[in-house]
C-alpha positions as semicolon CSV with decimal commas, in nm:
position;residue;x (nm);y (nm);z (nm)
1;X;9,546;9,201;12,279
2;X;9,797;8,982;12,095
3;X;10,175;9,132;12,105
4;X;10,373;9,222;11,804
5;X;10,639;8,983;11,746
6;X;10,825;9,046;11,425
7;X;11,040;8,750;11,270
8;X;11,399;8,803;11,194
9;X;11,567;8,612;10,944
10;X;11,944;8,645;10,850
11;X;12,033;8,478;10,466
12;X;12,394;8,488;10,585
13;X;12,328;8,227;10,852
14;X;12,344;7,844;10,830
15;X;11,992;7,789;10,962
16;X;11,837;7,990;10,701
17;X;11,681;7,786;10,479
18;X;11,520;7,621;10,744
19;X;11,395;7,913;10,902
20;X;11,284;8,036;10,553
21;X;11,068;7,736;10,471
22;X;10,905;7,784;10,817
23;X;10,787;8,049;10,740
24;X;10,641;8,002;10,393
25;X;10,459;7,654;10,483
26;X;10,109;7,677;10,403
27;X;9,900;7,391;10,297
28;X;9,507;7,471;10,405
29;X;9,372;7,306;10,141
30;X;9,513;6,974;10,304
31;X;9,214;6,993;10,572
32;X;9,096;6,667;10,595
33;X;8,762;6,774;10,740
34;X;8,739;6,996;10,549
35;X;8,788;6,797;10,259
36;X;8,473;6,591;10,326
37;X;8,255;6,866;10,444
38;X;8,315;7,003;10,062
39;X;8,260;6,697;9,940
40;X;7,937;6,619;10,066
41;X;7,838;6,983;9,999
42;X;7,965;6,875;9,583
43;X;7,796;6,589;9,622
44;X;7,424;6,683;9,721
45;X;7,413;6,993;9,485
46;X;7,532;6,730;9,175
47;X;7,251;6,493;9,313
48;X;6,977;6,710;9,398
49;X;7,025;7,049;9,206
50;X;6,841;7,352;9,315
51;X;6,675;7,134;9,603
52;X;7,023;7,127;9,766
53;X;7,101;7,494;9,663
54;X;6,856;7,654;9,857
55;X;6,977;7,390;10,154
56;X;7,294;7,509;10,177
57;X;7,198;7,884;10,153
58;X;6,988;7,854;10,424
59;X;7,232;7,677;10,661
60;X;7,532;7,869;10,574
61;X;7,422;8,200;10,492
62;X;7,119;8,189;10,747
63;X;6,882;8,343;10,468
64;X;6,588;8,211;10,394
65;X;6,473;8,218;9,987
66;X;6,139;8,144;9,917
67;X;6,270;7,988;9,606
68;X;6,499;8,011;9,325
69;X;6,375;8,258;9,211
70;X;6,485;8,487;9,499
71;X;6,823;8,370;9,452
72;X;6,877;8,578;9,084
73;X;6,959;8,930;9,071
74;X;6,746;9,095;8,754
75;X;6,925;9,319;8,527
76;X;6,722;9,571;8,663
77;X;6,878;9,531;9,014
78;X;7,205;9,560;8,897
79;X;7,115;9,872;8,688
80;X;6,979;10,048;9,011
81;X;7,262;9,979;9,227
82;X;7,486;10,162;8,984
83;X;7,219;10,443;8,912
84;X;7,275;10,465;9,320
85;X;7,651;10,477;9,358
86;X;7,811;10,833;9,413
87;X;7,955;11,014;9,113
88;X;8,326;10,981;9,245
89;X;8,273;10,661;9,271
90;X;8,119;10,582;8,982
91;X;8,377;10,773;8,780
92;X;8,679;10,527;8,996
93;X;8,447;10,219;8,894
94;X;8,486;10,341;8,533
95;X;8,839;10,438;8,521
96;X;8,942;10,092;8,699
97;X;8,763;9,900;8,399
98;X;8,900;10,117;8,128
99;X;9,263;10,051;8,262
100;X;9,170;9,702;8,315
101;X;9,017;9,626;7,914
102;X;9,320;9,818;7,767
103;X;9,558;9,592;7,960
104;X;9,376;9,302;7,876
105;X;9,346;9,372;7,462
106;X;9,671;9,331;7,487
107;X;9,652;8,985;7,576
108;X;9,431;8,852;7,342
109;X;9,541;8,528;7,171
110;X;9,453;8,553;6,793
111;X;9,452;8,218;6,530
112;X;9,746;8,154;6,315
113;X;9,867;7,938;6,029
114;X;10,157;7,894;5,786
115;X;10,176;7,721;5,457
116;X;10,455;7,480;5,362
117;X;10,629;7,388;5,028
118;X;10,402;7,085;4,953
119;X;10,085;7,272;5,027
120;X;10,053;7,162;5,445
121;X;9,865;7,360;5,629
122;X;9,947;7,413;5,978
123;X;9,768;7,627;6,242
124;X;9,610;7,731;6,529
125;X;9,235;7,843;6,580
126;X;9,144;8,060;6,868
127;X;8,804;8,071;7,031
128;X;8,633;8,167;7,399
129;X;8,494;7,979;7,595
130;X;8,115;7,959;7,616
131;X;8,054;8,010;7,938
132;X;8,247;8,090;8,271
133;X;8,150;8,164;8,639
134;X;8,327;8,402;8,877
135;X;8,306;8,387;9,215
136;X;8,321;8,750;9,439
137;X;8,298;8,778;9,769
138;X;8,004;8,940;9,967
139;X;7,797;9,025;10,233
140;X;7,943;9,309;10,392
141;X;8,270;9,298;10,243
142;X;8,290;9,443;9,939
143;X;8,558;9,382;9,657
144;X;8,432;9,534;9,301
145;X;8,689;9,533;9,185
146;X;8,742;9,155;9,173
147;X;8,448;9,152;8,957
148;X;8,632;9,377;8,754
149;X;8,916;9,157;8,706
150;X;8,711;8,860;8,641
151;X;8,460;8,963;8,436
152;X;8,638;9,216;8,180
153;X;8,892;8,991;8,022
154;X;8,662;8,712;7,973
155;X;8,432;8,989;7,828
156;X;8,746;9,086;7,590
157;X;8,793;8,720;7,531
158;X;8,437;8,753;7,361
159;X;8,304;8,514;7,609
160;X;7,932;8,472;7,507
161;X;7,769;8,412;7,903
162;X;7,921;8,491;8,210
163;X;7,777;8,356;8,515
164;X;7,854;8,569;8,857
165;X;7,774;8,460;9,192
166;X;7,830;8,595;9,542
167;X;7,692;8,530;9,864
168;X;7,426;8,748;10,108
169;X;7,502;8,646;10,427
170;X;7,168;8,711;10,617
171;X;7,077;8,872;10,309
172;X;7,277;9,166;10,297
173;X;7,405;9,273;9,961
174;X;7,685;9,498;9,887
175;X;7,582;9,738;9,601
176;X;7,914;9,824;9,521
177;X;7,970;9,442;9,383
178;X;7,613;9,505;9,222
179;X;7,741;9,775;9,030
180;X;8,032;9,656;8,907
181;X;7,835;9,382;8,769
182;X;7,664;9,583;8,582
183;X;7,931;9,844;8,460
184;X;8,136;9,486;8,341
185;X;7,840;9,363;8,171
186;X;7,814;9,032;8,375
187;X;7,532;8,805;8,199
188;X;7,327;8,685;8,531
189;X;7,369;8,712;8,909
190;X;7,303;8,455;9,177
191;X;7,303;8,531;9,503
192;X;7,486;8,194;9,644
193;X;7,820;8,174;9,747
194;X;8,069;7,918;9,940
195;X;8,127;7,512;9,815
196;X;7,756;7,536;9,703
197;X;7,813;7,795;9,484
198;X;8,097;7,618;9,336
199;X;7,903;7,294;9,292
200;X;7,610;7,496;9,104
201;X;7,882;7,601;8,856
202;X;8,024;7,299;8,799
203;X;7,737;7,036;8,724
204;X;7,494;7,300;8,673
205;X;7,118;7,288;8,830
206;X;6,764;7,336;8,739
207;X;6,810;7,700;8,736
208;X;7,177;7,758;8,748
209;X;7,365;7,706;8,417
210;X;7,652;7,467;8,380
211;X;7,967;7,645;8,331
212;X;8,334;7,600;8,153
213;X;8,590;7,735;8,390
214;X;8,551;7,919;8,702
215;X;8,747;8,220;8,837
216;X;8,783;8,416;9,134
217;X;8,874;8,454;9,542
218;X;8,690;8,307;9,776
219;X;8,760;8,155;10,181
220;X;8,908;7,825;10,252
221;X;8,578;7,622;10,142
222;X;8,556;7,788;9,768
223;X;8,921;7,731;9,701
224;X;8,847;7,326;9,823
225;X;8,551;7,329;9,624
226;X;8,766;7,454;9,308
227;X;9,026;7,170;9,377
228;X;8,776;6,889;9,382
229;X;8,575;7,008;9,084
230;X;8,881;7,093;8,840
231;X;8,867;6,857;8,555
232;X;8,489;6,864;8,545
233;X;8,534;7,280;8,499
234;X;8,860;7,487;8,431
235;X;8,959;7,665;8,706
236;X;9,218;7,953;8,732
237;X;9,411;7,820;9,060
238;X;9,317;7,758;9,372
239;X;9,457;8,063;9,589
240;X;9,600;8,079;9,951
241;X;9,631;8,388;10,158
242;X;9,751;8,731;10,059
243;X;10,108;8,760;9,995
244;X;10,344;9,061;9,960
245;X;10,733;9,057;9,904
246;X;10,892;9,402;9,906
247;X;11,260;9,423;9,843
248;X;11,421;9,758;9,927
249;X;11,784;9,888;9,937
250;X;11,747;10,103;10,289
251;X;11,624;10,451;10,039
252;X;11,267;10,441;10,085
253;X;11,065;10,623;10,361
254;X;10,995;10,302;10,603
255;X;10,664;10,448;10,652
256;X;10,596;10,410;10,309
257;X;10,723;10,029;10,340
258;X;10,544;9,964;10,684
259;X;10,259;10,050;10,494
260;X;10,247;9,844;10,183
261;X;10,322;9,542;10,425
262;X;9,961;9,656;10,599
263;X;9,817;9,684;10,304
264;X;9,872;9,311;10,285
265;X;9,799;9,189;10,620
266;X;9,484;9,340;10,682
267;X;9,353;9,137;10,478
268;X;9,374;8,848;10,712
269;X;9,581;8,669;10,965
270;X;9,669;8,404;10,716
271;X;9,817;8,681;10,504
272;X;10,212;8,706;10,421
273;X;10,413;9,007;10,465
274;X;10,780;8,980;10,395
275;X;11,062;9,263;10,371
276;X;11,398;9,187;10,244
277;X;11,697;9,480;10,294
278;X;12,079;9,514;10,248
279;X;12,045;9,723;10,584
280;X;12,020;9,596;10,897
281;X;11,943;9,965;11,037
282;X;11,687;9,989;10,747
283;X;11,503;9,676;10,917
284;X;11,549;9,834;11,234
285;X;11,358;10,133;11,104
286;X;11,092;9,961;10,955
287;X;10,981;9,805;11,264
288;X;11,011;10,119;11,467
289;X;10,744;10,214;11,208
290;X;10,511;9,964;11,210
291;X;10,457;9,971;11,556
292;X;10,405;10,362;11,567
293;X;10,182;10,290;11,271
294;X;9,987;9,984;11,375
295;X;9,765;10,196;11,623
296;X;9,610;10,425;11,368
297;X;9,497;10,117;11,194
298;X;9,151;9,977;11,145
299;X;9,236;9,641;11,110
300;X;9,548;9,690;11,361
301;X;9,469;9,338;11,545
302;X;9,444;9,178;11,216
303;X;9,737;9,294;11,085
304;X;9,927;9,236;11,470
305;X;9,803;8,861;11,420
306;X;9,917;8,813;11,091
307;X;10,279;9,003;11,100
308;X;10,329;8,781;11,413
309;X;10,228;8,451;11,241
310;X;10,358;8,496;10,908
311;X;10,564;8,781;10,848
312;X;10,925;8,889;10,871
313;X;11,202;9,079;10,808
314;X;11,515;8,930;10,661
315;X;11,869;9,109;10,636
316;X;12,053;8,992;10,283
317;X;12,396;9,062;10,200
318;X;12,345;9,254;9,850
319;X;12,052;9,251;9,626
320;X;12,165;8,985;9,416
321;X;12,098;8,772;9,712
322;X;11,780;8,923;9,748
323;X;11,675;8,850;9,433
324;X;11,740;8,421;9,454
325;X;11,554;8,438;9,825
326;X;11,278;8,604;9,639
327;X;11,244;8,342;9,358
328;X;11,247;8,051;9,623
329;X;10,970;8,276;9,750
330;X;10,796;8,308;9,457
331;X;10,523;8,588;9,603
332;X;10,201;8,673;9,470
333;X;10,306;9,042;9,474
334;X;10,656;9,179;9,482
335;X;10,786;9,535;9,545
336;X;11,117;9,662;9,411
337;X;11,163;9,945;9,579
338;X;11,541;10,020;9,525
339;X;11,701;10,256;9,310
340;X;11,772;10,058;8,974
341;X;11,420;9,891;8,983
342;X;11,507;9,746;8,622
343;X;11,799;9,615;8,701
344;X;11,654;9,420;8,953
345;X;11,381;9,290;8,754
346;X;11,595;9,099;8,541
347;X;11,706;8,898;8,785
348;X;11,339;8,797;8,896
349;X;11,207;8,472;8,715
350;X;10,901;8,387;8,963
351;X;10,669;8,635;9,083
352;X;10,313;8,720;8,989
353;X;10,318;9,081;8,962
354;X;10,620;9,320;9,002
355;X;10,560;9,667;9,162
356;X;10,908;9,838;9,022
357;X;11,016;10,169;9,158
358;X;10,987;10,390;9,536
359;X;10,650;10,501;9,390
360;X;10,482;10,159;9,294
361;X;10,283;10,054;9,545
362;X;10,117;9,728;9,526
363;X;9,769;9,891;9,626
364;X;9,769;10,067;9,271
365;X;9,761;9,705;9,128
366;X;9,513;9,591;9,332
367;X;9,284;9,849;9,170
368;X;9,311;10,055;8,863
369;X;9,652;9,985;8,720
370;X;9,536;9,766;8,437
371;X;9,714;9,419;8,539
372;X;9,478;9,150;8,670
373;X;9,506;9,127;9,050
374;X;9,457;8,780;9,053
375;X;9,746;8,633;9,079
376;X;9,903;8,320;9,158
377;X;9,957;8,251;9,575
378;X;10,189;8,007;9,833
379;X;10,526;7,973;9,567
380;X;10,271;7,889;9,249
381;X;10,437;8,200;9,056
382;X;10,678;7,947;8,999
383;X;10,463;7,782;8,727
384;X;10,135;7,975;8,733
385;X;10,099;8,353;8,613
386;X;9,770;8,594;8,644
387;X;9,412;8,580;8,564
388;X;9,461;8,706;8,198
389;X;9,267;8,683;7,851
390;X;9,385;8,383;7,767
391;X;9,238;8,200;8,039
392;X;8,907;8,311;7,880
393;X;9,062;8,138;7,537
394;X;9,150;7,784;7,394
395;X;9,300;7,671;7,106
396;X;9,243;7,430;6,896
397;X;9,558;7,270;6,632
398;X;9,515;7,291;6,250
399;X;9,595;7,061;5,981
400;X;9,539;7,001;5,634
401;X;9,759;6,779;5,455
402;X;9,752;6,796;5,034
403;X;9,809;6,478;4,908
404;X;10,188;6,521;4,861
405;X;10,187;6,664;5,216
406;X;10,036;6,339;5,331
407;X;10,237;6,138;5,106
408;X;10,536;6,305;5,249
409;X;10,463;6,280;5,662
410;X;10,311;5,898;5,550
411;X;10,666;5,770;5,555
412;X;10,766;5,983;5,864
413;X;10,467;5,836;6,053
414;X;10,440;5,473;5,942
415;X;10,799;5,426;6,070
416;X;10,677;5,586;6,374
417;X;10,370;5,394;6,416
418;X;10,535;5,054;6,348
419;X;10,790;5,130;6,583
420;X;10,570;5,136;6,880
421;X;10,351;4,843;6,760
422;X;10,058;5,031;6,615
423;X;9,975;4,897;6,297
424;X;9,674;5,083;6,252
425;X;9,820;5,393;6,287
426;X;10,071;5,296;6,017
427;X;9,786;5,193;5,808
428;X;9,598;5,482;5,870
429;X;9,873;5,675;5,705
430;X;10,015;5,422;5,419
431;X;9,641;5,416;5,237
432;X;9,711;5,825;5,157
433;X;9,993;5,735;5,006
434;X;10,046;5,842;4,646
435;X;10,184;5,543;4,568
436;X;10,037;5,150;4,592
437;X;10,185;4,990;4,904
438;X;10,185;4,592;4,941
């Protein structure tokens, strides 16, 4: 059994920054054999469709489809695993996806214009996509409630088709992920998953239908496969591990803490769980916790691996200080579980989602909350933000020029045009003119 060893970090010492980015480095994606065993994988399904499809599922996910055919889901299917699932369930399924579509309607991008003096119209026109694909994760894990996530804002986007796939390792698949494919009215299901699944969506096959952006989790070979096909398809990012950030002033119950950094690291032992504190004795309680707690865990040598590999426990001075470690950080999920929870936020710039308050936990947001629980990973909340409506949505700039409008940006943009040495452009403009130009 591997021993606990819990990280200590200090932001009051000189070596801290070092130590800090240490501990964040995390680059998988970088794989260089990995990098070509995608490739190939891209490359084959492009070339040889379905063919290469059924290939793949049979080498990776050692089952063996007769055909195509045995790779869709019906309707039908989908209908009977949720006609199966127990009432309680059934009624958390539903109350997940209402919190989830009021959330999202609030994120829905809607087309604007305005009207100038001379009778310009500017504007911009909102539309879905047409189709998208979301990847969930299966075989005998089961996450419903990332089809959920995926599926239900596109759906309020007013996306037309939405594609789902998942795998079935040695055929097994989870009804759960059935059923919330049906309860978030996904359009078809194929039962494919890893880099081939990817590929499928991307270039599209005999059977499986070209898509316009892909979402979703998957392992190390799905988030490749996302990387190398972006710019062929949308994507929404390509994700790293599990991360949690929980900043507390010394007031919570540390077995509430210890807990909400399991909740994290059980996912797996690439997962981050951080604690920052103004208490050194806090810190010193929070590890007497987790290794009292760690026993009654499931997932205990999961969660031993990954505390040990990637997590930590770092004393700050004050919380303002805790606040600028966590935007270097820049976590997928962050906790504020201090007293003026607020307060606090304010000072945040870069996180993905923030859990504010003793009684947040960042479980509740993995669920039924409402907020999208994909989020961006490894320091992308710097620039990135959550799965959300919009990503569902593109817009499109209006114009319409009257003829004193055009008459009017004509001398704006010939000057422009000349200036960098493009006549035509100039041109272009000058015959709209209202008056004869030599």
């Amino acid at each position: 059994m591997t021993e606990l060893v819990l990280r200590r970090l200090d932001a009051t010492k000189s070596d801290f920054e070092a130590e800090l980015a240490s501990l964040l480095a995390w680059d998988e994606s970088s794989d260089a054999e990995i990098h070509d065993r995608v490739n190939h994988i891209l490359v084959e399904v492009r070339r040889r469709g379905d063919a290469a499809v059924l290939d793949f599922t049979r080498q990776f996910d050692h089952f063996t489809p007769a055909g195509m055919f045995d790779l869709e889901l019906t309707a039908d299917a989908l209908r009977a695993a949720w006609d199966g699932l127990s009432a309680e369930m059934a009624h958390a399924l539903e109350n997940a996806a209402q919190r989830i579509r009021a959330y999202a309607e609030h994120q829905k991008l809607q087309s604007w214009r305005y009207t100038e003096g001379d009778g310009t119209i500017l504007g911009q026109k909102v539309t879905p996509l047409d189709r998208v694909g979301i990847y969930v994760p299966g075989g005998k894990a089961a996450y419903p409630s990332s089809v959920l996530m995926n599926a239900i804002p596109a759906h309020v986007a007013d996306v037309p088709e939405i594609i789902m796939v998942t795998p079935s390792p040695a055929g097994e698949l989870n009804p759960l992920v059935l059923a919330a494919a049906h309860l978030a009215g996904v359009t078809r299901v194929f039962r494919i998953g890893g880099a081939q699944a990817v590929a499928a969506l991307a270039y599209g096959t005999e059977t499986i239908p070209r898509v316009d952006k892909i979402v979703g989790p998957g392992n190390i070979y799905v988030a490749m496969a996302k990387k190398l096909v972006f710019g062929q398809v949308g994507i929404d990012m390509v994700a790293g591990p599990s991360e949690i950030l929980v900043i507390c002033d010394g007031e919570t119950d540390p077995d509430w803490i210890a807990m909400d950094l399991f909740s994290q690291a059980e996912h797996d032992e690439d997962a981050q769980s951080i604690l920052i504190s103004t208490s050194p004795a806090y810190l010193d309680a929070i590890e007497s916790s987790i290794r009292r707690l760690l026993p009654t865990m499931e997932r205990a040598d999961v969660i031993r691996k990954s505390l040990s590999g990637r997590g930590a426990l770092i004393a700050v001075p004050d919380l303002d200080v805790a606040a600028e470690v966590a935007n270097h950080i820049a976590p997928e999920h962050l906790e504020l579980s201090v007293a003026d929870p607020e307060g606090l936020a304010g000072k945040i710039r870069n996180a993905g989602a923030i859990f504010m308050g003793r009684h947040t936990a960042e479980a509740l947001g993995d669920y039924c909350a409402g907020p999208n629980h994909v989020l961006p990973t490894s320091s992308t909340a710097r620039f990135s933000s959550p799965l959300g409506v919009y990503d569902f949505q593109k817009r499109s700039s209006l114009i319409f020029c009257t003829p004193e409008g055009s008459d009017t940006l004509a001398k704006t943009a010939s000057v422009l045009a000349r200036g960098e040495g493009l006549t035509a452009h100039a041109r272009s403009a000058e015959y709209r003119r209202l008056e004869t130009n030599d």
